[in-house]
ZAMARGU-4260 file (C-alpha; in steps of 0.2 Angstrom, whole numbers, plus 5000, padded with zeros to 4 digits):
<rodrens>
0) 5085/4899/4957 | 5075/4914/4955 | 5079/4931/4965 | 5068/4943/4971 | 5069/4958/4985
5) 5061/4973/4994 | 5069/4989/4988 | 5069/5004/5002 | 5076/5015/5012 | 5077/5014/5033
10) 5065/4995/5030 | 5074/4984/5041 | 5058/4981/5052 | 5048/4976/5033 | 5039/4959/5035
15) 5040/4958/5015 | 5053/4943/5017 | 5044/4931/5028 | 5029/4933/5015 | 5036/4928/5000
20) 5046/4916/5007 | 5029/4907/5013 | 5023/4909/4997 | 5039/4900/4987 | 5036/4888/5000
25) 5017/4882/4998 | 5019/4885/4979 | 5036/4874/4978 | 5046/4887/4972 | 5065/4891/4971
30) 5066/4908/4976 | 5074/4921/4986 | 5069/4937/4994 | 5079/4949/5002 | 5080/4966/5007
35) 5088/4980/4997 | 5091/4996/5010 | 5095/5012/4998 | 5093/5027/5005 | 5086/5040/4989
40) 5104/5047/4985 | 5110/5029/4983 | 5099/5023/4969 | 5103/5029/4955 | 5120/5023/4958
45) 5112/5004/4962 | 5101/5004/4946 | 5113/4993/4936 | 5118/4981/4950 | 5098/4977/4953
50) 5095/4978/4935 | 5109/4961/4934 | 5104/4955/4949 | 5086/4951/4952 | 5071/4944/4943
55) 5059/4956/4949 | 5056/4967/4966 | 5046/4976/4979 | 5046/4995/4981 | 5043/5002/4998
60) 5046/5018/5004 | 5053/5031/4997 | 5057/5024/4981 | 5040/5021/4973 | 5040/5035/4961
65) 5057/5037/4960 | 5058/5022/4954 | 5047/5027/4938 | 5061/5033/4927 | 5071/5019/4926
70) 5056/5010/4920 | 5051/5000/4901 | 5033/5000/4903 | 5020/5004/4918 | 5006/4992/4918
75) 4994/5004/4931 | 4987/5021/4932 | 4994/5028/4945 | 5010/5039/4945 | 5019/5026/4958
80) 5024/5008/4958 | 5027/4994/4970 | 5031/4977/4962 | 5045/4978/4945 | 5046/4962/4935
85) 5061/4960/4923 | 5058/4953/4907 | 5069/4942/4896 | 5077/4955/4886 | 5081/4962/4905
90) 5068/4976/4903 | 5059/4983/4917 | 5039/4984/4918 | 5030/4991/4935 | 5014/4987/4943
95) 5006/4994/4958 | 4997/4979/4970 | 4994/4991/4982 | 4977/4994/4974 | 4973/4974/4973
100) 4980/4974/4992 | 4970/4987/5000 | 4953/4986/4990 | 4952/4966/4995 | 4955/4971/5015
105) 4945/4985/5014 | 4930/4976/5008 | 4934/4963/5021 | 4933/4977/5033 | 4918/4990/5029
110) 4910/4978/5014 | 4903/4988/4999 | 4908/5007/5001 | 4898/5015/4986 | 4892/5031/4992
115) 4901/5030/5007 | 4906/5047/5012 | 4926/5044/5014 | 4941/5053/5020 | 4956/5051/5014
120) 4971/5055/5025 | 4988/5060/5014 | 4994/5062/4996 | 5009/5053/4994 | 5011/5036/4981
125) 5003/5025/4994 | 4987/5037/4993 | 4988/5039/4974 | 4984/5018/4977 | 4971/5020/4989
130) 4962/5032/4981 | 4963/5022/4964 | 4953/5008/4972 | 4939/5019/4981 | 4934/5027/4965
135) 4933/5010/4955 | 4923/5007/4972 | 4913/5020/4971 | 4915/5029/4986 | 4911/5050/4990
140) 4930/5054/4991 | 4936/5068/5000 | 4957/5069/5002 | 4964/5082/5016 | 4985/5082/5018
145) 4994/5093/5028 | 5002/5100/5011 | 4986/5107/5004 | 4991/5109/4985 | 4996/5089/4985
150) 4977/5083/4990 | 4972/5095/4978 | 4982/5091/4963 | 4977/5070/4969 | 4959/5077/4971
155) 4959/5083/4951 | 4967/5065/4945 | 4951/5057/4952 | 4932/5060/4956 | 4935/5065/4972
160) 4933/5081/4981 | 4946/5095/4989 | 4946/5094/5008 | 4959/5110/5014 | 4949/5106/5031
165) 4940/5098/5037 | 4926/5107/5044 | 4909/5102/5037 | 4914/5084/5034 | 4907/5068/5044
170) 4912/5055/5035 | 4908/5035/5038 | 4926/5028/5032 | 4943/5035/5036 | 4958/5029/5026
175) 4975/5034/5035 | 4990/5034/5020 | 4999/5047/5027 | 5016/5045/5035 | 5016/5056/5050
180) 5025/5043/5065 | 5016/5038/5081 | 5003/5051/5079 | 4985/5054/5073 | 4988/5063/5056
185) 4967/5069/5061 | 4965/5088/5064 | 4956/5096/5081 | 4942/5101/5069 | 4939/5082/5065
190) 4921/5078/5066 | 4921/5061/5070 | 4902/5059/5074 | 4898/5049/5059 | 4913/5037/5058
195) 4910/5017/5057 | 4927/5013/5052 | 4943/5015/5050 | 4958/5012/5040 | 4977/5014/5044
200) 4990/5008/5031 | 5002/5008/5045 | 5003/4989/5054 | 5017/4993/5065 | 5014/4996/5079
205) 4997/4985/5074 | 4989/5000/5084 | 4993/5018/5078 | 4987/5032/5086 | 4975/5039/5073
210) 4966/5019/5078 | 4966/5022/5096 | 4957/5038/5091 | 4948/5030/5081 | 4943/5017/5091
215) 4935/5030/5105 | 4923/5033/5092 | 4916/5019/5088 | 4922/5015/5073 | 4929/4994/5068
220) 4945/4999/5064 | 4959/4988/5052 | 4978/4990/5049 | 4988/4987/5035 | 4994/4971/5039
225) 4980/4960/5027 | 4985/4973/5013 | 5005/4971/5014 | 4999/4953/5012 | 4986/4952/4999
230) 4999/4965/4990 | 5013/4954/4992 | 5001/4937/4984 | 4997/4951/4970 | 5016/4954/4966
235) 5020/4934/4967 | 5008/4932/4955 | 5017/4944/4942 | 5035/4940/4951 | 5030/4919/4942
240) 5017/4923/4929 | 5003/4913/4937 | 4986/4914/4944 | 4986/4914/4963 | 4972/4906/4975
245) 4971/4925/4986 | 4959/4920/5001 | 4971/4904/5004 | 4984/4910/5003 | 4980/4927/5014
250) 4976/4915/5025 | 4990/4905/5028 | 4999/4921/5027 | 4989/4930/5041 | 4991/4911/5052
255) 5011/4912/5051 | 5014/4930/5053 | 5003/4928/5070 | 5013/4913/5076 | 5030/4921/5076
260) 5022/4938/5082
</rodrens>
């Protein structure tokens, strides 16, 4: 029986254990997935019992970088990881599907997004994913944070540019990876004229403020929900070391999570 999990801190209301489950189920797996709450002071202290106990796991928030030293290998780019695969010797190698998750929904959502003018809304680990995908997409990347020196030092790692405001800037597509509560993480001096969509990383509640606001407008707007579940299809994939058929099974994902909702 294999053993999996999602590893985080204050994630009691994560959906990630009703996804892989699905999964096991449709590809016949023995598996389980459960949910590992350590709050940051905690996991060094918890490192050798996960070590022994799981095959591989999630990473959520706040542990996706922190999670970097305990690490063999990294197989991505960016400076954060959120799927861990333990080898046979009992080694440890990171991946980040957040990339695979959110550049398949987005495309679902906005379609080809080179030369986009983009926003890009926060500069933590789930950021560093999103902006990996818009520059492979090709995308006019601007990031703005509330801590200016974080978008810039994120800005510098890719082809994007700066944003300490936002005055100046009308962009098409708004990506949302900042963790700022039931609130729009958008400025006053948002100019807001331009915008045909918009993207929230958040999917509960399925509408956060900064859609609502969105929303008034104009733009189509997504949540996060088709990424945490075309992440998760990503992670299964590494988790059992086989190709995955993605569209059906997002779809079978996206039909369960709406029937128990």
């Amino acid at each position: 029986m294999l053993k999996f999990c999602v590893l985080g801190s204050d994630i009691s209301y994560t959906l990630s254990p009703r996804l892989h489950a699905a999964v096991f189920r449709e590809l016949d797996v023995r598996a389980t997935y459960t949910v590992e709450d350590i709050p940051p002071e905690r996991l060094d202290a918890e490192i050798p019992r996960l070590r022994f106990t799981y095959d591989g796991f999630n990473v959520t928030k706040p542990h996706k970088a922190a999670i970097l030293p305990y690490l063999d290998a990294k197989r991505c780019r960016v400076n954060a990881v959120n799927t861990v695969v333990r080898d046979e010797k009992g080694g440890w190698t990171g991946y980040n599907t957040d990339i695979i998750g959110f550049a398949g929904d987005l495309k679902a959502l906005a379609g080809d997004v080179r030369g986009m003018l983009t926003l890009l809304v926060g500069a933590g680990g789930a950021a560093a994913a999103v902006a990996e995908a818009l520059d492979a997409a090709g995308a006019d990347l601007y990031i703005y944070n509330r801590t200016p020196a974080k978008a810039e030092a994120l800005a510098r790692e890719y082809r994007a540019k700066f944003a300490p405001d936002l005055r100046g800037i009308a962009p098409r597509l708004i990506v949302n990876a900042a963790s700022v509560g039931n609130v729009s993480p958008l400025p006053e001096t948002a100019d807001l004229s331009e915008l045909r969509y918009a993207y929230d990383l958040v999917y509960s509640p399925p509408r956060s403020a900064f859609l609502r606001e969105c929303e008034l407008a104009g733009a189509r707007t997504r949540n996060g929900l088709g990424m945490l579940i075309r992440q998760a299809i990503a992670a299964d994939g590494f988790f059992l070391d086989r190709d995955m058929d993605t569209e059906r099974l997002a779809e079978l994902l996206a039909h369960e999570i709406k029937e128990e909702q």
